[in-house]
N, C-alpha and C positions, 0 to 999 in steps of 0.2 A: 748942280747935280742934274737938273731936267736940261741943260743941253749934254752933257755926257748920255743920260739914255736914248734922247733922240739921236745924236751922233752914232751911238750903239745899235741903236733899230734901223738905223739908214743904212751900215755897213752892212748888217746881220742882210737884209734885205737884198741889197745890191748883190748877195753871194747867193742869196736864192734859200737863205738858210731862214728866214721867215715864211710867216703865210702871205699869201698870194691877196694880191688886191683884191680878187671876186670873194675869197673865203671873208678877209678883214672887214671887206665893207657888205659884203650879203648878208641877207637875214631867214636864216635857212626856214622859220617856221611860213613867213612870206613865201619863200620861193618854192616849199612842198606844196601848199593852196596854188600857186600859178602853175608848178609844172603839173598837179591833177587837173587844171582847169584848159591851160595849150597842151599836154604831150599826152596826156593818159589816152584820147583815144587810137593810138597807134605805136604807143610804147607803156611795156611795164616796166616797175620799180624792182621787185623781188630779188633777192637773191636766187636763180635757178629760173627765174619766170622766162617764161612762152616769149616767143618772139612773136609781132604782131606785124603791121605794116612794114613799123619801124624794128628796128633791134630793143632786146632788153636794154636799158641803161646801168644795173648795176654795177661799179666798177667802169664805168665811162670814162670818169678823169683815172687818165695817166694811160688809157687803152688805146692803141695804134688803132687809125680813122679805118672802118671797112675788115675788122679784127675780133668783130662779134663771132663767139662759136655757133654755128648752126643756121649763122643769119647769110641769108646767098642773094640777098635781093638788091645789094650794093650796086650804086649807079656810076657817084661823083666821089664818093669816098679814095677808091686806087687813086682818082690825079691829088686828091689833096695831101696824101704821102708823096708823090711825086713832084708836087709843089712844096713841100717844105712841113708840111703838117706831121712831123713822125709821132707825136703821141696827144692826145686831149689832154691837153692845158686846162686851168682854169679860164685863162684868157681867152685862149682861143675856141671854147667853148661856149663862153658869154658873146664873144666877135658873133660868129654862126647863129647862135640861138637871137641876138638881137636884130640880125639880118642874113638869112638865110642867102639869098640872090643875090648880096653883094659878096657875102664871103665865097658865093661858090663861082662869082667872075673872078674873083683874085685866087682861091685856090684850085678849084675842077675845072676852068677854065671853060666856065659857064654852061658846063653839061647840066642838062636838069637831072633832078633824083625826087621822089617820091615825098621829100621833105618840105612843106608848101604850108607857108604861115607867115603872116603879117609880119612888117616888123614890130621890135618892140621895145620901149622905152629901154635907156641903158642899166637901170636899178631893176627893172622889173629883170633881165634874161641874168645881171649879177647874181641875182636871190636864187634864179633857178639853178645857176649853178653852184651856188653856195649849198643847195639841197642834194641838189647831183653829186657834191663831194663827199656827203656824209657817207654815202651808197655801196660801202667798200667791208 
């Protein structure tokens, strides 16, 4: 029986009809404490909130990179649709948030943007975006 549901959860998965490795393995109360602790001073949370440095984040995941209403201070955003980025993934979300400067050599094509933060362990930027996904 338990390899029928693994077998089950593997296909479900491989169709993209499960949750997403950042949702499964984040720990969204973890990752609202860190993203108030790395993002809050240049992004809010709120539904309808103010744009700040950064863009609002709510509704992040699944929103085209540089797609923020009202937000015009976009840098590197346009090449990473241009490069392959058409919507915030969970994945590719957690990629970005745990390394800023390497995601933005592989997708903006190393333009800098406003977005400047250490890297950060791979559990720690999962959580945030595990938190990021509730945001909708």
């Amino acid at each position: 029986m338990l390899k029928s549901v693994m077998a089950a959860t593997g296909v479900l998965l491989s169709l993209g009809l499960g949750a997403t490795a950042a949702s499964a393995a984040g720990d969204v109360a973890n990752g609202e404490k860190l993203a108030n602790r790395f993002c809050k001073a240049c992004h809010t949370f709120d539904e309808g909130g103010k744009h700040m440095v950064g863009p609002n984040l709510w509704g992040v995941v699944g929103r085209e990179p540089g797609a923020a209403e009202g937000f015009t201070r976009y840098q590197a955003a346009p090449l990473f649709v241009q490069n392959g980025v058409e919507v915030w993934t969970e994945e590719l979300l957690a990629e970005y948030i745990e390394n800023v400067v390497t995601f933005r050599d592989t997708y903006g094509e190393g333009k800098p943007s406003a977005m400047v933060m250490a890297p950060l362990k791979p559990e720690m930027a999962t959580d945030i975006v595990a938190y990021l996904a509730t945001l909708k």
